[in-house]
N, C-alpha and C positions, 0 to 999 in steps of 0.2 A: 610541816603539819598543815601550815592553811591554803598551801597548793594541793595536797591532799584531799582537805575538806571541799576545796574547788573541783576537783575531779568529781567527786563523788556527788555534788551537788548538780553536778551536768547530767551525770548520770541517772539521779532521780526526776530530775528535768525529761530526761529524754524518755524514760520508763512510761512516764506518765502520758508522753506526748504523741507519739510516735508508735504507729501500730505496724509500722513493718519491722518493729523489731521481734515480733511473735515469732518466727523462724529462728530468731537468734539462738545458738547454744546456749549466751549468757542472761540473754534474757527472752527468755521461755517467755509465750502469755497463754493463759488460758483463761476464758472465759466462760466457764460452767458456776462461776457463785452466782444465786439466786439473787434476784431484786436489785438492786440499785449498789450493793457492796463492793461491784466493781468497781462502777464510776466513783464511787465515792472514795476508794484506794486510790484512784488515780492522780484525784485532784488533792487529796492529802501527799502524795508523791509530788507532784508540781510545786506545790506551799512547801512541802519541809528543803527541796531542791532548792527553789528562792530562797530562804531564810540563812541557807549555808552558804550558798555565795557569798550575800550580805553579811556574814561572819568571818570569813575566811582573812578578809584583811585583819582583822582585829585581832586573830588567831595566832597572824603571821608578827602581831606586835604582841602579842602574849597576855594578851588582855582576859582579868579573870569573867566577867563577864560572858565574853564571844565561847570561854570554854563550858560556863555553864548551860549556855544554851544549846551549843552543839551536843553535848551528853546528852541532852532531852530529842533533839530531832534527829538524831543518828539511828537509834533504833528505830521513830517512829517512819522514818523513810524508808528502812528495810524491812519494817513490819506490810506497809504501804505496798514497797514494792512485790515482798512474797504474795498478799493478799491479790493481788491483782493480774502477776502474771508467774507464779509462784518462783522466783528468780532465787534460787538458789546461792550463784554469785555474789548476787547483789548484796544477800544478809551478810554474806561473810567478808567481803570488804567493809560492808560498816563495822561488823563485827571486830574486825581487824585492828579498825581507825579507832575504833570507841577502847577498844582494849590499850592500847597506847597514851589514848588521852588519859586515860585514868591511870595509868602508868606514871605519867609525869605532870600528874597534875600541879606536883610543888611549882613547876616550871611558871606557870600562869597566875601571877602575884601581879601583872602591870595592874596601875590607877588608872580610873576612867578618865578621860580627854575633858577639857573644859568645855561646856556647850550652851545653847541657848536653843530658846525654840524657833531659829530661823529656821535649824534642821528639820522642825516638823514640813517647813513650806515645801523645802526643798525633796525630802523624802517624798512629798506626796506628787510632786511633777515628775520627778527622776522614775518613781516606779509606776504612775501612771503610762507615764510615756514605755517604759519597760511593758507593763502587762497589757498594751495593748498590743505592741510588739508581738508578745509573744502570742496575744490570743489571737493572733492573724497566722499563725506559725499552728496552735489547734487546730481553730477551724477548715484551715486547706490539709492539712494531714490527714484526713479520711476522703480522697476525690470520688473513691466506690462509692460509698455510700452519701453521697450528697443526690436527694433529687433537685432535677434542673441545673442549670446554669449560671448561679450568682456573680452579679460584677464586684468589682472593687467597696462598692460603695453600701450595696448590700453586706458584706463582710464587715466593713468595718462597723456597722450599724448592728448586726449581730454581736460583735465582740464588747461594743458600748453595753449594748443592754444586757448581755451573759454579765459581766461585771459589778452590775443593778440587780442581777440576780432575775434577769425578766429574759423571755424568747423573742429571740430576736428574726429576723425575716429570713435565715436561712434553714431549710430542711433538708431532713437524715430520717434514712432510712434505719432499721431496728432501732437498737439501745444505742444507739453512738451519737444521741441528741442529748441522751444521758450526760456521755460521757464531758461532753464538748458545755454541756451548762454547769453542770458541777465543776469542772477546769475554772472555766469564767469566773464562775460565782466565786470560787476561792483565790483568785488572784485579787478579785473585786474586793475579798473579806483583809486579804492580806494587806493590802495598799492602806485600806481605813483602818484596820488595828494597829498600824505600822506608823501610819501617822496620827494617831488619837495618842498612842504610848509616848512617841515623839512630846508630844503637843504638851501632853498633862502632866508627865514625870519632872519633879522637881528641877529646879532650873541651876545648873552649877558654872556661873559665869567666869569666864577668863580671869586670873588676877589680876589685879591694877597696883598699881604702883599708891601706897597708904602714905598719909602726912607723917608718920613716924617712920617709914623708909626713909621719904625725901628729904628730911632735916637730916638723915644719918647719912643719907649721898652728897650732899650738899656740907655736909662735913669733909667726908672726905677727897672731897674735888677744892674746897678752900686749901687743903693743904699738900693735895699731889694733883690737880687739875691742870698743872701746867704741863704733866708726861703726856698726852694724848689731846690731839683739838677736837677729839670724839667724843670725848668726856663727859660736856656735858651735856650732850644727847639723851645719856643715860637717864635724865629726869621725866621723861616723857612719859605722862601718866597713864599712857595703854600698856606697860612694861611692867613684868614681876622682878624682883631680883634675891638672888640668893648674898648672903655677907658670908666670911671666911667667920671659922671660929672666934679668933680673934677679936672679928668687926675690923680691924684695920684695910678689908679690902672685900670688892663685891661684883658681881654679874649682873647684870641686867638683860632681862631674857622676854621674848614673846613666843607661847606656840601657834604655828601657822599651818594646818594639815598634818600636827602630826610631828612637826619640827620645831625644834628647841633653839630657836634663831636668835644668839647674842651679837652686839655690834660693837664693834670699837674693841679698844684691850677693856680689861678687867681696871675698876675704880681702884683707885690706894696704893696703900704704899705697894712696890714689886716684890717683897721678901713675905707678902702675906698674901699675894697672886694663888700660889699654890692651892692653899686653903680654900679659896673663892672658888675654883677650877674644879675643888673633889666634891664640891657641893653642889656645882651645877651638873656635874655627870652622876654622880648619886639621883639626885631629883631626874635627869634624862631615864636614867633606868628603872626608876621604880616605876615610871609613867608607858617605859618602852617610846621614849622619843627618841629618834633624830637627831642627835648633837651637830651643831653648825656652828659658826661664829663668821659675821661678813665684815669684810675693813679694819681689819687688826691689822698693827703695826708687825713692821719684821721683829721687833722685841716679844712684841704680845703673840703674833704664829710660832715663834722659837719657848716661847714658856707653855703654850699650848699643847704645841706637838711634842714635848717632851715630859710634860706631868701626865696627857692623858693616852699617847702614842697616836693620836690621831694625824691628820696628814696636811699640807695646806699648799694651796695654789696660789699663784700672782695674777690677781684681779682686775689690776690698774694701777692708777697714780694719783695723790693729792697735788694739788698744784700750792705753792708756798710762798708768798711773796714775804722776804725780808723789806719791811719800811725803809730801816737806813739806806739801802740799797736800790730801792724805786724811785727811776726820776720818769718825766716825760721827756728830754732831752737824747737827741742822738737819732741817728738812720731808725735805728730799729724798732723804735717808740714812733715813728712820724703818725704810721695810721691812727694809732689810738688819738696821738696830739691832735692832727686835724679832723677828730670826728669830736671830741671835746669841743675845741676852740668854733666848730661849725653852730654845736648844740648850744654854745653859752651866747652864742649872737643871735640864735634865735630865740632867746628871752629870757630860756630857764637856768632857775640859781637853785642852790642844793644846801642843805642843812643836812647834818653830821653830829646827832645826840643819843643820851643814854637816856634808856627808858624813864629812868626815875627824871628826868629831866623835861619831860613833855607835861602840856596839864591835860588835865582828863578827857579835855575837849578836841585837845589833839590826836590823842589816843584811840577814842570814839570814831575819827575820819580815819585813821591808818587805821582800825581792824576793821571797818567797812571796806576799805577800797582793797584790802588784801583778801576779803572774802569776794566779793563783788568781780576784781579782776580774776579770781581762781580760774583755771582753764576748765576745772572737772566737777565732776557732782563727787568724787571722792578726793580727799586728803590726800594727797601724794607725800613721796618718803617717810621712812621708819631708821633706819641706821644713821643717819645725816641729815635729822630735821628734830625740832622740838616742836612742832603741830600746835604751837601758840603764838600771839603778839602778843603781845602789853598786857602779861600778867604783873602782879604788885609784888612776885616772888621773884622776880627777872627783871630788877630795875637796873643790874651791870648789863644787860643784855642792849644793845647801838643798834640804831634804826635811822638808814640815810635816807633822806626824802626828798625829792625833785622836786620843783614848785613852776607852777607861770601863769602869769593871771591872764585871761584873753576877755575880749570884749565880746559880752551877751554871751558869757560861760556859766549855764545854768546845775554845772555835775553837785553833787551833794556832797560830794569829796572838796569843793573849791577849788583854789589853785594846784592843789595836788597833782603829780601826774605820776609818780613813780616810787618806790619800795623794797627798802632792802633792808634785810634784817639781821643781824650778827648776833652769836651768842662767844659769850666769853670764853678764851683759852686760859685758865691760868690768870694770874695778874696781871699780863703784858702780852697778852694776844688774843684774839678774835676768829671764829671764824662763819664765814657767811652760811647763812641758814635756810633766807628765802629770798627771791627775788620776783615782783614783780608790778607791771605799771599800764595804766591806762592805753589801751589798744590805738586810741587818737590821738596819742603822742608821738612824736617822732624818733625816728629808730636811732639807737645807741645811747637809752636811757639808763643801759646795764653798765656799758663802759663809765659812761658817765660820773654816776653813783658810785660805781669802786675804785675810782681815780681820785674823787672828792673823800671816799671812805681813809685811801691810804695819805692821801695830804692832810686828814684831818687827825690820822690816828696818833701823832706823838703825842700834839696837849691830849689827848685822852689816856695818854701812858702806855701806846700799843707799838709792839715793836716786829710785830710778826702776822699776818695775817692767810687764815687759809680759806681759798677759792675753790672752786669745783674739783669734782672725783670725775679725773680723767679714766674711762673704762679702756683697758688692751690700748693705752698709750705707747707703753714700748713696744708693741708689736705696728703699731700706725708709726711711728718715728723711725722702726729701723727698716722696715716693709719699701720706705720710698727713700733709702738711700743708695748710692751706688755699691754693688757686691752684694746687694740680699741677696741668697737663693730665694729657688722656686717653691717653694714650702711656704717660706716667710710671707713674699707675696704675693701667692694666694691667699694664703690667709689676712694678710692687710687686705687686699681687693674683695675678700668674701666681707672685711668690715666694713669698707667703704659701702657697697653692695645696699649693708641693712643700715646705714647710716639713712637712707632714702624715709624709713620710719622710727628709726631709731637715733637720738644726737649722740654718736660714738665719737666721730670723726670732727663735727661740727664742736663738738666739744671741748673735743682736746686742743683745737683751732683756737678756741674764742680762750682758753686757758692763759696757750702758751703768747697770746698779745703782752699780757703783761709781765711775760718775762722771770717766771716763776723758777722754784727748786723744784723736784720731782719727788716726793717719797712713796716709794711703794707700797699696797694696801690688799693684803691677804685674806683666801676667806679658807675657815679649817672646814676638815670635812671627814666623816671616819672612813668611807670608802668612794673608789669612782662608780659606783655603782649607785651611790646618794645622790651626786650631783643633779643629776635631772631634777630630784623629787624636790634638792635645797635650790634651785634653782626655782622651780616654781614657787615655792612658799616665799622666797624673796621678792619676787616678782609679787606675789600676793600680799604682801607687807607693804611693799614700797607703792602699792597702789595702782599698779599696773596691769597687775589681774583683780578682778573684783566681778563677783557673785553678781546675776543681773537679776536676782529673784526681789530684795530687797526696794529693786527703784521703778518692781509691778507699781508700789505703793505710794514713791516718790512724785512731787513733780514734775514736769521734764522740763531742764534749763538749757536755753538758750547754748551750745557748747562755744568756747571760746579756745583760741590753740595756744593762751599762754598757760608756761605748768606751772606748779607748786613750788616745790625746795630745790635750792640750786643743788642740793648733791645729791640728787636721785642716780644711785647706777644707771639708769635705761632711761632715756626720755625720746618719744617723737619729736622727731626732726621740725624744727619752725619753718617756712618758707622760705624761699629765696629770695634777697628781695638784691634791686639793683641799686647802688654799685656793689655793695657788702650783701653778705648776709649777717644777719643778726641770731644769735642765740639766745632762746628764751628760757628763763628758768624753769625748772622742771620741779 
């Protein structure tokens, strides 16, 4: 239906645009109606064309809205287009479409999308840029009838002020000055009603995760928090969640474009998973979103794909360091040892504490200098970051800190030079959340910090710790062994490749130093035909796509190349530096 609505919307597009279609069989034009009727059918053809576009996706998600409005411009496009060039076709294909809509109309029950009035800003750049587009696409479609010779610049100064609703420096011979201002004028009309309705209709903001969710998440991760080191991610107060009937178990969900993007498995106990899972695709469907879920466990993609039949791919790897089992000791460990043993001679000592352990003043310099050092003007990670430090509700949550005091060291951080943040697994594990440190420090602050994290984790009762999300690790792992095929690596050298902007490889690198377990981390999806779209909204979550309308307003910072959260899927590549390279957290 809203590929339909697209056709037909080009088609009153072009109705109104386009004068060699007057020979057309389908679209006849005649022009013997008196006075201005014509033009003014035109550009009502142009407008109701545009406005179906702009509907057509909303259509195609069944949104009651996109259908009431099309039942309104469907006729008035075929009325438009008969007036104008008496297109007989024309009505009857709408006639067609409109007959169908109303046919199924039960079909079109989805809820409105969460929104805010950024969309006003945006609407008004996207379809300015649009109508003027198109009104360079008017005004050159009548060449006969243009006197003289207009350049580029006269045109576009015409199509500015038709917009304005004023004449602008190019002339037309008969009525097709008519035609070509009334176009304008109603693109011009459309743009400002388009963004006024935007701007002023009541504002229905994203869900946020409520204090009485959070005490009932933070329940149920006290008593099943130790099944998943994603767990408690789920607290992240930009996140909605849906609870199982029960309450013993829950989703936590952001929409992003459109997409119903969960992370990690489902909270709580697993025998009440189910319940959590028919309430988060109930809620997908009455909205017509997207069902997604990124970095579920093989437990949590096997109860997924099997409660809702959706389908799920192998995404990557956690990287897992058993404590009892990490030493610095032996061949295999040397580089990490002599990059420690290098950075503890030259000066720096490391502290290894729980949040509720710092006093406030300490607190104060660790969330300055982990703002301060951010790399970006946006928050990075969504699935694998909790996008806080040293809140008073996150005092199990362990913050390693680097120190070195130097001489005429004037930072406002002091000795500080480095930051890493862990949120609890369960009662005996951890797993790292952010990392990052003073650009004028010396490189291997990350090794540093989670070699001090894991000698320090027993007295804090930690017996398991998890490190970075290695992205297409098994395919970089088996890609450079002997007997890949040619499939394989390609495909590891096409990762290598975007490893250049991207730390895929770099990643799985600086993981596999310490010598981890590997568990695999799935993302569900209902068809491959989604992937692109969940793909971008992840990317748009995790802070890697980001709308640049918002930072007209911002001020512009200094950018810095260290990232955000260490388990960002995607991160640009840090630099090379000699002899290592260093990976910086994302």
């Amino acid at each position: 239906m809203g590929t339909a609505v697209t056709i037909v919307g080009l088609l009153d597009i072009a109705a109104g645009v386009f004068p060699r279609f007057r020979h057309s069989r389908i679209h006849a034009v005649t022009e013997v109606l008196p006075g201005s009727l014509g033009p003014f059918a035109a550009a009502l053809s142009i407008s109701a064309g545009v406005l179906l576009l702009l509907l057509a996706h909303g259509l195609k998600r069944r949104k009651r809205r996109a259908w009431r409005a099309a039942v309104v411009l469907l006729p008035a496009g075929a009325v438009a287009q008969f007036t104008y060039r008496h297109s007989i076709a024309g009505v009857v294909i709408a006639a067609l479409l409109l007959a169908l809509l109303l046919r199924h109309h039960r079909e079109f029950k989805a809820l409105p999308d969460p929104r805010s009035r950024w969309k006003a800003l945006a609407n008004f750049v996207l379809m300015s840029a649009g109508s003027i587009g198109l009104g360079l696409v008017i005004v050159n479609s009548h060449p006969g009838r243009v006197i003289g010779r207009p350049g580029i610049y006269e045109q576009i100064t015409h199509v500015v002020y038709g917009l304005f609703g004023f004449e602008g420096p190019v002339d037309y011979a008969g009525r097709v000055s008519w035609t070509v201002g009334y176009s304008l004028g109603a693109l011009g009309m459309l743009t400002a009603l388009t963004t006024i309705y935007l701007a002023l209709r009541p504002e229905h903001p994203a869900a946020r995760l409520t204090a009485d969710d959070e005490a009932k998440l933070r329940e149920l991760l006290a008593r099943h928090g130790g099944r998943d080191s994603l767990g408690h991610f789920a607290l992240r107060r930009d996140k909605a969640v849906v609870f199982s009937p029960s309450g013993k178990a829950a989703v936590t969900y952001r929409v992003v474009s459109g997409v119903m993007l969960a992370s990690g498995d489902p909270i709580g106990d697993v025998e009440a998973w189910p319940g959590a899972i028919e309430r988060f695709m109930e809620e997908a469907k009455a909205h017509s979103w997207t069902p997604a879920v990124m970095g579920c466990s093989e437990t949590g993609g096997e109860v997924w794909t099997r409660e809702t039949g959706l389908d799920a791919l192998e995404l990557g790897d956690e990287a897992i360091v058993d404590v009892k089992d990490f030493s610095l000791t032996g061949r295999a460990m040397r580089n990490v040892r002599q990059m420690v043993k290098r950075i503890e001679r030259n000066g720096y000592t490391t502290k290894v504490r729980r949040v509720a352990d710092l006093t406030e003043e300490e607190l104060e310099q660790v969330r300055g200098a982990a703002e301060a050092w951010r790399g970006t003007d946006t928050e990075r990670g969504f699935s694998m970051a909790l996008g806080r430090v040293g809140d008073p509700e996150d005092g199990d949550c362990i913050i390693a800190t680097a120190h070195r005091t130097e001489e005429g060291d004037t930072s406002p951080f002091g000795d500080l030079k480095a930051i890493q943040h862990f949120v609890p697994w369960g009662k005996d594990g951890m797993s790292l959340e952010l990392m990052r440190r003073d650009r004028a420090a010396d490189p291997g602050m990350n090794e540093l910090l989670i070699v001090a994290s894991l000698e320090a984790a027993p007295s804090l009762g930690i017996e398991r710790v998890s490190l970075n999300f290695a992205m297409f690790r098994s395919a970089l792992a088996r890609g450079e062994k002997i007997g890949a095929g040619p499939v394989l690596r390609m495909w590891r050298n096409l990762l290598v490749f975007l490893s250049r902007w991207f730390q895929i490889e770099s990643l799985y690198k600086f993981n596999a130093k310490f010598r981890p377990r590997w568990e695999p981390r799935f993302v569900v999806f209902r068809s491959t035909g989604d992937l692109p779209r969940i793909g971008f909204a992840a990317m748009q979550a995790e802070g890697f796509v980001t709308l640049a309308l918002p930072r007209l307003f911002a001020a512009r910072r200094r950018p810095k190349p260290v990232r955000d959260c260490a388990h960002a899927h995607l991160q640009p590549a840090a630099p090379a530096k000699a002899p290592e390279r260093e990976v910086q957290a994302a």
